[in-house]
Residue frames as a rotation matrix with the C-alpha (Angstrom) as fourth column:
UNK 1
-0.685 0.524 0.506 127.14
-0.584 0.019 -0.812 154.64
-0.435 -0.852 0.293 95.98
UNK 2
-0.758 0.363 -0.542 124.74
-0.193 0.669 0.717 151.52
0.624 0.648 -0.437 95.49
UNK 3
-0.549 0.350 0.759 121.73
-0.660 0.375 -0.651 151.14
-0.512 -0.859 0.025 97.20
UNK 4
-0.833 0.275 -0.481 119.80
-0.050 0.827 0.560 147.63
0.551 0.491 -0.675 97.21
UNK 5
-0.507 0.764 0.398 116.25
-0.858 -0.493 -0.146 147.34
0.085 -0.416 0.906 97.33
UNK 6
-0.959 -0.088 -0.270 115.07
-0.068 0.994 -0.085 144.07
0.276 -0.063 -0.959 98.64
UNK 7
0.084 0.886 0.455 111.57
-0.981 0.154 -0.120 142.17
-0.177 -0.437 0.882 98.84
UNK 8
-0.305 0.107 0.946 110.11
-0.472 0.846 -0.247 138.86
-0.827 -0.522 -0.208 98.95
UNK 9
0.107 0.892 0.440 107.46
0.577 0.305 -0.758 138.47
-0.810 0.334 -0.482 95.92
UNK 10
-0.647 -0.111 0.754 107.83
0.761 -0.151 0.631 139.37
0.044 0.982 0.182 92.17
UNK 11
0.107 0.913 0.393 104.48
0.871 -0.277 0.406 141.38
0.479 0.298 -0.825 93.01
UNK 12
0.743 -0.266 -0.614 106.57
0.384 -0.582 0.717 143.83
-0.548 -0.769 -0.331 95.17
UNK 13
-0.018 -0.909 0.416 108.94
0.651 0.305 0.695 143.83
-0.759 0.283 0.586 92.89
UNK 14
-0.526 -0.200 0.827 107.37
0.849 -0.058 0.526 144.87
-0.057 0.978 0.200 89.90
UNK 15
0.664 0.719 0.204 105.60
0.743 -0.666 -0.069 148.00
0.086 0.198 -0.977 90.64
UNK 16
0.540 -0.759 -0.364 109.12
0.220 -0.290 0.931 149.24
-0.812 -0.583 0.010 91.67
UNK 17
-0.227 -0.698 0.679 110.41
0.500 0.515 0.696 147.93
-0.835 0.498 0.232 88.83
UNK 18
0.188 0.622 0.760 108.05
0.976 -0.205 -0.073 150.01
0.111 0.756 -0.645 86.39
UNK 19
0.982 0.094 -0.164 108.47
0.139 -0.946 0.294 153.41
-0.128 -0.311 -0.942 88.52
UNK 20
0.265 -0.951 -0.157 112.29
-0.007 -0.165 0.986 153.09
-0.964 -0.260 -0.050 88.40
UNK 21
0.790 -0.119 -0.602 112.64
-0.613 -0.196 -0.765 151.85
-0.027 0.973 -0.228 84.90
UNK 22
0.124 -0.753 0.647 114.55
-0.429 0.547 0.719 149.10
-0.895 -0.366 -0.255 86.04
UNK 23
0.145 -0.458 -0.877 116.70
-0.823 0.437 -0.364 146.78
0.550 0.774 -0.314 83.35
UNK 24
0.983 0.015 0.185 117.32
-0.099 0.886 0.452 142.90
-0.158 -0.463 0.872 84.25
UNK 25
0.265 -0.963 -0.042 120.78
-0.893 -0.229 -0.388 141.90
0.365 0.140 -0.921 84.97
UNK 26
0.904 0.017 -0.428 122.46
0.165 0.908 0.385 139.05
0.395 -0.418 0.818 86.01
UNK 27
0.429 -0.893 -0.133 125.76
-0.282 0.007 -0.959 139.15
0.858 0.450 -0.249 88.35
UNK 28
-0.496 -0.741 0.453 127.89
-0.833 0.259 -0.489 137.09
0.245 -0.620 -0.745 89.52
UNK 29
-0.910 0.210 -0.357 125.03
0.225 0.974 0.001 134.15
0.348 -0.080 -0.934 89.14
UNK 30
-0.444 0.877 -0.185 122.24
0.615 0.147 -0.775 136.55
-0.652 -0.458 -0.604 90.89
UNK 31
-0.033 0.835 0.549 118.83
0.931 -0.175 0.322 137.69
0.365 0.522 -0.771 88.96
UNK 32
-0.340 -0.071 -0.938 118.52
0.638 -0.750 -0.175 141.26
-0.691 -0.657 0.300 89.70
UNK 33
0.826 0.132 0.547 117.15
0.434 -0.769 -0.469 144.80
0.359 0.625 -0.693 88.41
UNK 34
-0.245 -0.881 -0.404 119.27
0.856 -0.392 0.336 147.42
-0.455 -0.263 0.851 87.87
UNK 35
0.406 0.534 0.741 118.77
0.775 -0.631 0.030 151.33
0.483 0.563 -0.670 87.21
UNK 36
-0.760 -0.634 0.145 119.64
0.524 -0.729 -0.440 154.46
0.385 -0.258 0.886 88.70
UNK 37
0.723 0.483 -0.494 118.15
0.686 -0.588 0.428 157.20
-0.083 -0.649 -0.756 91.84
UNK 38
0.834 -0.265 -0.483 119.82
-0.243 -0.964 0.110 160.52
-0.495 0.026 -0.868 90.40
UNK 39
0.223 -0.943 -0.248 123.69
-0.862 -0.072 -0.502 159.56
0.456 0.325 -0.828 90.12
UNK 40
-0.323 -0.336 0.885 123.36
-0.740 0.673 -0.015 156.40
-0.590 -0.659 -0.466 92.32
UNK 41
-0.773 -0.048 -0.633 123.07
-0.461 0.728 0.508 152.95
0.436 0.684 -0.585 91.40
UNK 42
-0.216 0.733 0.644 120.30
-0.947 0.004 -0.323 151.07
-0.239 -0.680 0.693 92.20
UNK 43
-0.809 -0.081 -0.583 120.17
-0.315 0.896 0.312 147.08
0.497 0.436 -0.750 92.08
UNK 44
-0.212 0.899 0.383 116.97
-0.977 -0.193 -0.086 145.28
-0.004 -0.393 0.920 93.18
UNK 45
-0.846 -0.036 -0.532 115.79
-0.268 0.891 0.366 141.66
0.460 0.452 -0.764 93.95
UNK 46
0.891 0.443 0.099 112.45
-0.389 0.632 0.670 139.09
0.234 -0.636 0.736 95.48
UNK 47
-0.509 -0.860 0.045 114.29
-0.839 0.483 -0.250 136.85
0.193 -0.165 -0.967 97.48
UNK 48
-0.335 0.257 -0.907 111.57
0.204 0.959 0.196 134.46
0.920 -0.119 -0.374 97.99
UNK 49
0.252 0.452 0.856 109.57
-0.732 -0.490 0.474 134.18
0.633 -0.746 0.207 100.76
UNK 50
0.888 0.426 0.176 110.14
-0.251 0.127 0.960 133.51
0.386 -0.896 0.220 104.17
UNK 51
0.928 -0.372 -0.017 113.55
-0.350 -0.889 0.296 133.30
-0.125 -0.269 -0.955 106.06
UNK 52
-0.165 -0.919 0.358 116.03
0.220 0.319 0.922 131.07
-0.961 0.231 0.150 104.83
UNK 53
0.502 0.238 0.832 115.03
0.865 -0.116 -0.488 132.25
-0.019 0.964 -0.264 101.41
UNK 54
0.984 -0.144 0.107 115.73
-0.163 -0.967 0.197 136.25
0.075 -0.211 -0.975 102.82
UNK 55
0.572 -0.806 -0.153 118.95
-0.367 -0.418 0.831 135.03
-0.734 -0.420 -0.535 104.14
UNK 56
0.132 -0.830 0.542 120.31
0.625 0.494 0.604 133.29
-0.769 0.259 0.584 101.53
UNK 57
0.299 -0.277 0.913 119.64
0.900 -0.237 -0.366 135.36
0.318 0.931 0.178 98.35
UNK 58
0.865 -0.408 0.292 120.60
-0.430 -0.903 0.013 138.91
0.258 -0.137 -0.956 100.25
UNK 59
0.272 -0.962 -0.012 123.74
-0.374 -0.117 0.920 137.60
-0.887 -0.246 -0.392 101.27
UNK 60
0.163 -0.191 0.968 124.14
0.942 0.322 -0.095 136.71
-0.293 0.927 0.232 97.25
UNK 61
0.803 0.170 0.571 123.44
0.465 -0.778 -0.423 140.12
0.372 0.605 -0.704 96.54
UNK 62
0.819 -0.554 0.147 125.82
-0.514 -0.596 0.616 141.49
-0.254 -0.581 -0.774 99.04
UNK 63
0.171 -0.967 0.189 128.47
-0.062 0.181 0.982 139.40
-0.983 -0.179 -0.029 98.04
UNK 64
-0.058 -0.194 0.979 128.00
0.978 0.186 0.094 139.89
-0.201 0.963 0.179 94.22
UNK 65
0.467 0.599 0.651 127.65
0.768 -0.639 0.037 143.50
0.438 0.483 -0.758 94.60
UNK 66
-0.498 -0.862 -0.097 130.43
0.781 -0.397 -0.482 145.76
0.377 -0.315 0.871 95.29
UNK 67
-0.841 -0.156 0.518 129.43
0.298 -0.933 0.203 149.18
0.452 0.325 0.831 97.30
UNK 68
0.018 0.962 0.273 126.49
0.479 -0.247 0.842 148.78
0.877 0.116 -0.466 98.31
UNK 69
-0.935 -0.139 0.327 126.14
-0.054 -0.854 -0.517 151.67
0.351 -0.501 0.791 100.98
UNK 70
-0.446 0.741 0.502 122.33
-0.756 -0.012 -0.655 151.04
-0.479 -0.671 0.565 101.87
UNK 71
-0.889 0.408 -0.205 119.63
0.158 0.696 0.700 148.48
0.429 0.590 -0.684 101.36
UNK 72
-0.538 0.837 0.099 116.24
-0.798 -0.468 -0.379 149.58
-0.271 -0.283 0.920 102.11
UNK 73
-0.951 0.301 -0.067 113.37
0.243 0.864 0.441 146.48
0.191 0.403 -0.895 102.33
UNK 74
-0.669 0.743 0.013 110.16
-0.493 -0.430 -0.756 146.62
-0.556 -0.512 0.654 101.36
UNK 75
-0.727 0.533 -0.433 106.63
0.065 0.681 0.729 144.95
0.684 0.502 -0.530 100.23
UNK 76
0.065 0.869 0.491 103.75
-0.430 -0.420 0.799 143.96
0.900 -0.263 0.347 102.19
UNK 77
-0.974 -0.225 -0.039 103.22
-0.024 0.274 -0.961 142.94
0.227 -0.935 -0.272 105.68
UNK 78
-0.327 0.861 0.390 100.43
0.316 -0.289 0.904 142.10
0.891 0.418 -0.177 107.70
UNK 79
-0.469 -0.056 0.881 98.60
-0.523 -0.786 -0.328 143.99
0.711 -0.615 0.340 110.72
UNK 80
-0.931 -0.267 -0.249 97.89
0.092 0.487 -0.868 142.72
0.353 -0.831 -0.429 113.82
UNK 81
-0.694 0.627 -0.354 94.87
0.394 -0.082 -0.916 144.44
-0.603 -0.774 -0.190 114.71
UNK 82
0.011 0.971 0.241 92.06
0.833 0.124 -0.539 146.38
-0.553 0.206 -0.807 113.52
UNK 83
0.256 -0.437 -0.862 93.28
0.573 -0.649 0.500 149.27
-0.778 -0.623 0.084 113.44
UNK 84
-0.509 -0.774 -0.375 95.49
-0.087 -0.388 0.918 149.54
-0.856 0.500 0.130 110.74
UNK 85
0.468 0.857 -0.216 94.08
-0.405 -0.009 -0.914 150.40
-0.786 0.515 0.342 107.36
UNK 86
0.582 -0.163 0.797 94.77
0.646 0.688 -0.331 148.47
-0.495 0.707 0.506 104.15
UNK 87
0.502 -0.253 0.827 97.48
0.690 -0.459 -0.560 150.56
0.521 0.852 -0.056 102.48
UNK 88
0.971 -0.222 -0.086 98.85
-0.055 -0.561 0.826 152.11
-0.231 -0.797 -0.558 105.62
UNK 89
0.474 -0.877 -0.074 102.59
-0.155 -0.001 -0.988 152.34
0.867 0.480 -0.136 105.71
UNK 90
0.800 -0.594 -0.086 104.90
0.339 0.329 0.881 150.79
-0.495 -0.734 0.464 108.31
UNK 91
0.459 -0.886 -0.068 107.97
-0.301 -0.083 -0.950 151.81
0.836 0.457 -0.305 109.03
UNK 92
0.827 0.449 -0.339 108.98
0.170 0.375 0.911 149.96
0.536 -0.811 0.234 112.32
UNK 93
0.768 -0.408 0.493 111.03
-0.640 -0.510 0.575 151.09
0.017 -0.757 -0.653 115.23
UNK 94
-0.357 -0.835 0.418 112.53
-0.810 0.499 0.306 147.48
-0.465 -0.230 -0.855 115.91
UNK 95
0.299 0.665 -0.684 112.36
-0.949 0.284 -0.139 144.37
0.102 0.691 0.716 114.13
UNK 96
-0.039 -0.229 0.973 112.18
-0.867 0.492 0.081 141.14
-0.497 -0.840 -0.218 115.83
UNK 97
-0.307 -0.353 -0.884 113.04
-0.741 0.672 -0.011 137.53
0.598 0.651 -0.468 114.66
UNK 98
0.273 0.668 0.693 110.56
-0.936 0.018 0.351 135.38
0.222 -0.744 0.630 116.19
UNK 99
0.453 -0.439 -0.776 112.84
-0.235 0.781 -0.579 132.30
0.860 0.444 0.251 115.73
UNK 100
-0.292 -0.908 -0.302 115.82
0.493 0.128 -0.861 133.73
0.820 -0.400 0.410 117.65
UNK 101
0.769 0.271 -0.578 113.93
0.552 -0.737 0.389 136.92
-0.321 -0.619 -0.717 119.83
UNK 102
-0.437 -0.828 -0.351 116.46
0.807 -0.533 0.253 138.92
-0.397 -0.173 0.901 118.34
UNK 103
0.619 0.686 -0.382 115.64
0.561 -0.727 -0.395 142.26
-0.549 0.030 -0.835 117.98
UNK 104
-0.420 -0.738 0.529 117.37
0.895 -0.239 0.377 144.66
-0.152 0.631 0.761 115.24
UNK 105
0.239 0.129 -0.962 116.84
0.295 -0.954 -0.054 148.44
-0.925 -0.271 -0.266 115.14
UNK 106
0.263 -0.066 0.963 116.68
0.872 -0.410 -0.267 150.22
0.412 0.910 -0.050 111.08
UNK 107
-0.471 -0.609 -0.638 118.79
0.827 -0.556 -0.080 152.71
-0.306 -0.566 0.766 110.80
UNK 108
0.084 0.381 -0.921 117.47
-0.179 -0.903 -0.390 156.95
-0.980 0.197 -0.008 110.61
UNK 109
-0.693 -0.149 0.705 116.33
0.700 0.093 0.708 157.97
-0.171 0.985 0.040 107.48
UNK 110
-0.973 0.155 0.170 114.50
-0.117 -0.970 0.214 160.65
0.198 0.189 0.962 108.17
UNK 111
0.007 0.996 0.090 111.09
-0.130 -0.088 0.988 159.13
0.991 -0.019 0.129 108.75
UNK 112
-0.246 0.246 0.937 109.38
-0.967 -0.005 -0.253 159.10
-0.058 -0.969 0.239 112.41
UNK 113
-0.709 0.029 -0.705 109.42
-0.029 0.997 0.069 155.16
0.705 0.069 -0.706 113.10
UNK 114
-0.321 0.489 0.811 106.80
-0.893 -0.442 -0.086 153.60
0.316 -0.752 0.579 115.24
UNK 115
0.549 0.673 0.496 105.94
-0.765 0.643 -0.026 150.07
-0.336 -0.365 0.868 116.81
UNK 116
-0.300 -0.880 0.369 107.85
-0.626 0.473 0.620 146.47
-0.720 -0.045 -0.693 116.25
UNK 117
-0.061 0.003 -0.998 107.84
-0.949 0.311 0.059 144.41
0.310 0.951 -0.016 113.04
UNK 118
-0.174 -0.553 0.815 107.85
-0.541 0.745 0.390 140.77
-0.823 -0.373 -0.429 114.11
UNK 119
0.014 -0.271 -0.962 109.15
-0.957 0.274 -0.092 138.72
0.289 0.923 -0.256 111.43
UNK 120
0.077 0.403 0.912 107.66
-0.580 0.762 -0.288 134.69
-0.811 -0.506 0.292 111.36
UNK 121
-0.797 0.011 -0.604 107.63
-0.604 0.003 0.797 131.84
0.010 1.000 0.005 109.35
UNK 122
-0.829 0.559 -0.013 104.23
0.547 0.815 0.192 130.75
0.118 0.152 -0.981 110.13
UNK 123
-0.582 0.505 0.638 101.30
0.104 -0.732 0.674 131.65
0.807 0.458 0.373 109.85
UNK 124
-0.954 0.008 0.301 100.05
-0.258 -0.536 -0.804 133.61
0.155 -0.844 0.513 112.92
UNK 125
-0.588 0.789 -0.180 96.81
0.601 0.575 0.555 132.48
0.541 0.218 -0.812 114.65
UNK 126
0.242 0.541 0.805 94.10
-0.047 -0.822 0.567 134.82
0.969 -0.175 -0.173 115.44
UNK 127
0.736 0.460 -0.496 94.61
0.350 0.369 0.861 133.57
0.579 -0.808 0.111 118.91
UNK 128
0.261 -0.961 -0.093 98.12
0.963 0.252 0.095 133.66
-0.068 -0.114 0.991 119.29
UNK 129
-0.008 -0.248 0.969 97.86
0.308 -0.922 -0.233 138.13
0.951 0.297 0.084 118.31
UNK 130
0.824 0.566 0.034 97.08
0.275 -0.451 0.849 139.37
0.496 -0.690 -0.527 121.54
UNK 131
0.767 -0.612 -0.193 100.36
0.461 0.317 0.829 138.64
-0.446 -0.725 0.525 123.30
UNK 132
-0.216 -0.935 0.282 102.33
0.963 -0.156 0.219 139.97
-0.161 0.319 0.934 120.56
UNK 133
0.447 0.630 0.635 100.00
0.476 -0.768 0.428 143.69
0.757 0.111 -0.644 120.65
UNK 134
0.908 -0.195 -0.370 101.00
0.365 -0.060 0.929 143.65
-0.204 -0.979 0.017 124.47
UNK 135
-0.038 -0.999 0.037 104.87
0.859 -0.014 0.512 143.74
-0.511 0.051 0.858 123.04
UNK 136
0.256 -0.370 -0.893 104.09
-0.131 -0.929 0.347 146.61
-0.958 0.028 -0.286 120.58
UNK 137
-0.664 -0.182 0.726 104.13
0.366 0.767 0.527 144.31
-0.653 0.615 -0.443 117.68
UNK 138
-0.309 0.694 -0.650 102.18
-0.402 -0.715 -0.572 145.94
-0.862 0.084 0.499 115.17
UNK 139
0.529 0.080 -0.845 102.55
-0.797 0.387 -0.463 143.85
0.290 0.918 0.269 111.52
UNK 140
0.726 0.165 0.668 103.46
-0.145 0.986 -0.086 140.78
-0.673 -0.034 0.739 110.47
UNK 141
0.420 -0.345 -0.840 106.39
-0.906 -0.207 -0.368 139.55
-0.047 0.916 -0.400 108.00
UNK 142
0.829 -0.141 0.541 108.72
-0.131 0.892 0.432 136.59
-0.544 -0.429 0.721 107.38
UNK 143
0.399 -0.841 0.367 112.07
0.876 0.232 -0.422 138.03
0.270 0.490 0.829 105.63
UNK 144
0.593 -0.554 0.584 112.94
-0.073 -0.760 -0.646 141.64
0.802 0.340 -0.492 107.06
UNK 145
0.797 -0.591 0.124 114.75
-0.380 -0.331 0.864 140.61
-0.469 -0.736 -0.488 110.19
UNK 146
0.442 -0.596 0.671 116.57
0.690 0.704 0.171 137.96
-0.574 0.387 0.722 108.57
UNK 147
0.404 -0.294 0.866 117.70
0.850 -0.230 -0.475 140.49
0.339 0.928 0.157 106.26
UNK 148
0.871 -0.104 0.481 118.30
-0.291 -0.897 0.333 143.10
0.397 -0.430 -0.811 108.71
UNK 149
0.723 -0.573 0.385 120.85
-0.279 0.267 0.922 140.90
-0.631 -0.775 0.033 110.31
UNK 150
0.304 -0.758 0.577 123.01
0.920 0.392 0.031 139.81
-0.250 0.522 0.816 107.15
UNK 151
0.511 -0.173 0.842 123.08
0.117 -0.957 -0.267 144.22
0.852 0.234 -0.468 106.64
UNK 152
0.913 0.285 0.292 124.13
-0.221 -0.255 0.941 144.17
0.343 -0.924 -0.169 110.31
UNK 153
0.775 -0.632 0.017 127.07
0.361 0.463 0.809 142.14
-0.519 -0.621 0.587 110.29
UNK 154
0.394 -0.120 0.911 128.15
0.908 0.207 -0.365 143.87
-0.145 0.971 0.190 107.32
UNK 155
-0.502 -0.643 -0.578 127.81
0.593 -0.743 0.312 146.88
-0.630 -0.186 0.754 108.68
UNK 156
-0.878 0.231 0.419 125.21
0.368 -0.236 0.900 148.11
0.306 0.944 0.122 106.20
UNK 157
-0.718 0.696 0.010 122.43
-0.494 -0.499 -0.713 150.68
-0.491 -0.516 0.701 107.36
UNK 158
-0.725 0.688 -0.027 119.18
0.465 0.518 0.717 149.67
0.508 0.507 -0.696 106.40
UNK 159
-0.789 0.614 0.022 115.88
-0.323 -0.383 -0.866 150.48
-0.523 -0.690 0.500 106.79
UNK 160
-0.744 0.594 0.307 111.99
0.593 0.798 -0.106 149.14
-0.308 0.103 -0.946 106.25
UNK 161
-0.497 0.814 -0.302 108.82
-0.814 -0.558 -0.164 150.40
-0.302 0.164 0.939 104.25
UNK 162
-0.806 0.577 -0.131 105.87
0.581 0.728 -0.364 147.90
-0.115 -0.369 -0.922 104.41
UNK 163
-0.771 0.600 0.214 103.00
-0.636 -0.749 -0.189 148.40
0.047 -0.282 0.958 103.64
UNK 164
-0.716 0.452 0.532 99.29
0.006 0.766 -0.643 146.31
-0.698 -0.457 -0.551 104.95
UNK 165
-0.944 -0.019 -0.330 98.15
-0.266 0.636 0.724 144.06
0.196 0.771 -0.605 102.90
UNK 166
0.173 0.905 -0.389 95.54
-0.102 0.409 0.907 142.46
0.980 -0.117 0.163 104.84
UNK 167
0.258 -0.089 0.962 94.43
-0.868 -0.458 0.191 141.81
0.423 -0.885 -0.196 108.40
UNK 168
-0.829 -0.227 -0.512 95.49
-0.085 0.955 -0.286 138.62
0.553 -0.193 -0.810 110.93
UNK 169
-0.906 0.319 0.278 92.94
-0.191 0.277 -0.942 138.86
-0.377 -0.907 -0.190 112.89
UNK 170
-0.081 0.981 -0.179 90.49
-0.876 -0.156 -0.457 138.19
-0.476 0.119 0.871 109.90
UNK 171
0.034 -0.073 0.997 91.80
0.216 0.974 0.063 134.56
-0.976 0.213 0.049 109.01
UNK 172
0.595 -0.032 -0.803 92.23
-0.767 -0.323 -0.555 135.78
-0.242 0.946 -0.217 105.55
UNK 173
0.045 -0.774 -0.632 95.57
-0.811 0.341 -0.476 134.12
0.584 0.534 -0.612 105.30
UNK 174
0.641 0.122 0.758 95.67
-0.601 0.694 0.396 130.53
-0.478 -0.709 0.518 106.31
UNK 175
-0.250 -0.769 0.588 98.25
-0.016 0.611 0.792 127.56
-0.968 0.188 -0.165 105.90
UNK 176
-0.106 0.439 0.892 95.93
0.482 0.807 -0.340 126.91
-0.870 0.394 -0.297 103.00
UNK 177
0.902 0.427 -0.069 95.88
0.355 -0.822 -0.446 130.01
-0.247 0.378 -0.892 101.20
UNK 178
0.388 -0.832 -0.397 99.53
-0.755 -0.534 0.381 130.86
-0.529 0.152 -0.835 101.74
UNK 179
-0.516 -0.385 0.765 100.53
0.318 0.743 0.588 127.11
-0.795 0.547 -0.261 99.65
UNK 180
0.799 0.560 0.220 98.71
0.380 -0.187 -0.906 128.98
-0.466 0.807 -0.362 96.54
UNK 181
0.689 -0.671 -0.275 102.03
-0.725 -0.646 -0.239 130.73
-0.017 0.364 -0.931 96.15
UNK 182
0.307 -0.894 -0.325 105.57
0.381 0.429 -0.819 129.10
0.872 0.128 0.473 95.55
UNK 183
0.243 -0.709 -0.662 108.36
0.777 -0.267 0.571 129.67
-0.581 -0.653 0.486 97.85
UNK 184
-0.695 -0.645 0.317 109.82
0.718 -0.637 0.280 132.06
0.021 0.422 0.906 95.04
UNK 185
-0.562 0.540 -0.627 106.52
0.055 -0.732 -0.679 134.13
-0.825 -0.416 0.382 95.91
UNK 186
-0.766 0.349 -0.540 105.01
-0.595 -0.067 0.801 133.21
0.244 0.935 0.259 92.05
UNK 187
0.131 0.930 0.345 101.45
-0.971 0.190 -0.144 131.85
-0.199 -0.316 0.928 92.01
UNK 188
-0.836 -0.010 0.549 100.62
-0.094 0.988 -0.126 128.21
-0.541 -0.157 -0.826 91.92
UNK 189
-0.592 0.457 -0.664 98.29
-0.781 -0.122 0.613 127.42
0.199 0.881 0.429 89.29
UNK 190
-0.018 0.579 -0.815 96.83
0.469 0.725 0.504 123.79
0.883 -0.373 -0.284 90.47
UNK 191
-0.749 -0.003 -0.662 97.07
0.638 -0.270 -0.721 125.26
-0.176 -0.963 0.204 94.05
UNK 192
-0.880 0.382 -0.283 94.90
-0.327 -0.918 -0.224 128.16
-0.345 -0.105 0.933 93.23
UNK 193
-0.525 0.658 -0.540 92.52
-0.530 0.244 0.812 126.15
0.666 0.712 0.221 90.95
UNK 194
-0.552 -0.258 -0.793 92.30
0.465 0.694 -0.549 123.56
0.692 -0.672 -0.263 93.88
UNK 195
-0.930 0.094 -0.354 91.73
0.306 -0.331 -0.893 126.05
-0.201 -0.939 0.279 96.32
UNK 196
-0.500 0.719 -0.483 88.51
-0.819 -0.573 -0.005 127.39
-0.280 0.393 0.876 94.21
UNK 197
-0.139 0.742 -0.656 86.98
-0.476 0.531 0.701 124.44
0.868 0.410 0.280 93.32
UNK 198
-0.704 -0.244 -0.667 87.56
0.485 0.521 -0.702 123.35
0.519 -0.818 -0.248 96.83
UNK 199
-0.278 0.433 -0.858 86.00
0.526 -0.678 -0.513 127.10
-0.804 -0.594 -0.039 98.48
UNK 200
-0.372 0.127 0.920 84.26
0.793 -0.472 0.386 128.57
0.483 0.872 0.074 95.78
UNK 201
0.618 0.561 -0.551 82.47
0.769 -0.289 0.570 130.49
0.161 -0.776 -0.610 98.64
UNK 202
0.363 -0.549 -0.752 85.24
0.655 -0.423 0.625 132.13
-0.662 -0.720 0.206 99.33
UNK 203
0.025 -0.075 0.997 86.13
0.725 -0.686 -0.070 134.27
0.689 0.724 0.038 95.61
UNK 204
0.766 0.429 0.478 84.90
0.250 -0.885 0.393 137.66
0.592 -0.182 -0.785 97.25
UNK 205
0.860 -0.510 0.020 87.11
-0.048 -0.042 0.998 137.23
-0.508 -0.859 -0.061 100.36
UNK 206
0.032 -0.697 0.716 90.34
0.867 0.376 0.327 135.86
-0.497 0.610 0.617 97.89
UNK 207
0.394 0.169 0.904 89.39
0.668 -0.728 -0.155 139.47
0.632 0.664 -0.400 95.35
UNK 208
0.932 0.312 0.183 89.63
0.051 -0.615 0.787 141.44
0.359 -0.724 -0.589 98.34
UNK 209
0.735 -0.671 -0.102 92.61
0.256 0.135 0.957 139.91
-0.628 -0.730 0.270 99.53
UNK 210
0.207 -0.474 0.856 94.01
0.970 0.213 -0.117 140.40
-0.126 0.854 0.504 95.97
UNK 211
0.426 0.293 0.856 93.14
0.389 -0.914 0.119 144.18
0.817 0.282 -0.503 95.81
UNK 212
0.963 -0.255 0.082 94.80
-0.200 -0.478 0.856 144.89
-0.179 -0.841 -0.511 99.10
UNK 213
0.367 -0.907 0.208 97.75
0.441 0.367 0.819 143.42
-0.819 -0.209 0.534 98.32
UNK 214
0.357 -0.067 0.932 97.89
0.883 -0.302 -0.359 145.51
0.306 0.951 -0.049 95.04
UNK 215
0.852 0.086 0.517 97.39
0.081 -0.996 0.032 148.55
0.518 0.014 -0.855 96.58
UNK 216
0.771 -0.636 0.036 100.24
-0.017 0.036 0.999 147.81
-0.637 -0.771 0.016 99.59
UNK 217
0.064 -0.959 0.276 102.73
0.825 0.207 0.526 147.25
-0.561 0.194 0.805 96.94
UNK 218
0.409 0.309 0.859 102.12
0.777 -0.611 -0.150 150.35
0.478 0.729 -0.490 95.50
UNK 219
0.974 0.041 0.223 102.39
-0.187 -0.409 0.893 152.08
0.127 -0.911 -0.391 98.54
UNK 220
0.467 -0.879 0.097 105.50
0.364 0.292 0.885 150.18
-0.806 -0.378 0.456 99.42
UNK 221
0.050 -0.759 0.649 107.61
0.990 -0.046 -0.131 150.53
0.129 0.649 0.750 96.03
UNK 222
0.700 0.007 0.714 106.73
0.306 -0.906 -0.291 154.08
0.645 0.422 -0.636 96.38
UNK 223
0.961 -0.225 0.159 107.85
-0.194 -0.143 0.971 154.74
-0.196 -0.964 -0.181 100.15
UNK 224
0.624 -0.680 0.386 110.89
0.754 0.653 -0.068 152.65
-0.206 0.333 0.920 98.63
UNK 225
0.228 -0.451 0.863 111.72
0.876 -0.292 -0.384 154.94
0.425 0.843 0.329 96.28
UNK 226
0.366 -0.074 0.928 111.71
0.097 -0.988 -0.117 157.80
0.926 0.133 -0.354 98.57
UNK 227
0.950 -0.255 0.182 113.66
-0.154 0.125 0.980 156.38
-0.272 -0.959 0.079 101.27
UNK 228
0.027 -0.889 0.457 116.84
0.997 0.054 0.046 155.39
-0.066 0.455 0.888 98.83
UNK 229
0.227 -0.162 0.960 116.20
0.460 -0.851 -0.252 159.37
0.858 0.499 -0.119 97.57
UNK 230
0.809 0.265 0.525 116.20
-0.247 -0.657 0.712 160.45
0.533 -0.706 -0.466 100.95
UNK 231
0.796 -0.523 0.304 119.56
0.339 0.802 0.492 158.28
-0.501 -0.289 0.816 101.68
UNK 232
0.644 -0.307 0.700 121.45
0.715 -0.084 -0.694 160.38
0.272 0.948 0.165 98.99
């Protein structure tokens, strides 16, 4: 039995990666941790943000990795509304691909799901939330349908822990903010430098946003870890 634990962002990664005691591996050509949940195996990757990134390296993993029996994705996400509190945990009923409107359903795992994931690759305007509240839409992402659907055709249960990062409806994250990062989800150095000598104003707001997104991956790797245990 193998289960694969899949985010976006090295920074999701690695708090997992510390609690598990993960080892680095390469196989078959993909980058990966590797470790063990009791007697199971346990293999782990970032795939990079946003969805052709999601779909291409999970279907690497799945096709360099015999066995795998569950994959469980998680990291941060962000909330729609007010509501939700930095560090909350999502675990979402259905998860929707705002590309295609398809809609994908994580399988049981013992937690009480609740509200829809919609998964984007842009960056939501404050305006643009309302309509997607109405649906039941509760968080933001931009790799777990895509990834729900390459487990799907496979045949591979799956399921989602998320946890909020930060809010959309405070402009936090803008076009301008999210180009500080690579695609592989690793910071940008001139981007970031750039972006501060550009908004120095803005530090406090940027700390903040930094410190939420700590804590959510905490939150998430844990939730991780006790959804694969709870999969056994």
């Amino acid at each position: 039995m193998t289960i694969a634990l899949i985010c976006a962002m090295p920074m999701e990664l690695a708090p997992l990666t510390k609690k598990l005691g993960l080892a680095k591996a390469t196989v078959a050509g993909v980058k990966m941790r590797v470790g063990k949940i009791g007697d199971s195996d346990v293999v782990a990757i970032h795939t990079g943000m946003g969805p052709e990134l999601a779909h291409d390296s999970t279907e690497a993993l799945l096709n360099a990795v015999d066995g795998i029996t569950r994959v469980v994705v998680f990291g941060i996400t962000g909330a729609v509304d007010e509501e939700r509190e930095i560090g909350e945990l999502i675990v979402p009923e259905k998860v929707v691909n705002s590309l295609t409107g398809a809609e994908y359903t994580p399988a049981p795992d013992g937690a009480t799901p609740h509200g829809v994931m919609w998964t984007t690759n842009v960056i939501t305007p404050v305006h643009a939330l309302a309509p997607l509240i109405e649906r039941g839409v509760v968080s933001l992402d931009m790799e777990t349908a895509v990834i729900g659907e390459c487990c799907d055709r496979r045949g591979i249960p799956w399921s989602v822990r998320r946890s909020i990062s930060d809010r959309a409806t405070d402009g936090s994250i803008t076009e301008e903010v999210f180009k500080m990062a690579n695609m592989d989800g690793t910071p940008n150095p001139k981007r970031v430098a750039a972006f501060f000598l550009k908004h120095p104003h803005k530090v406090p707001a940027m700390l903040r946003l930094a410190k939420g997104g700590k804590r959510a991956t905490q939150v998430a790797a844990d939730a991780a870890i006790a959804a694969a245990r709870n999969s056994l």
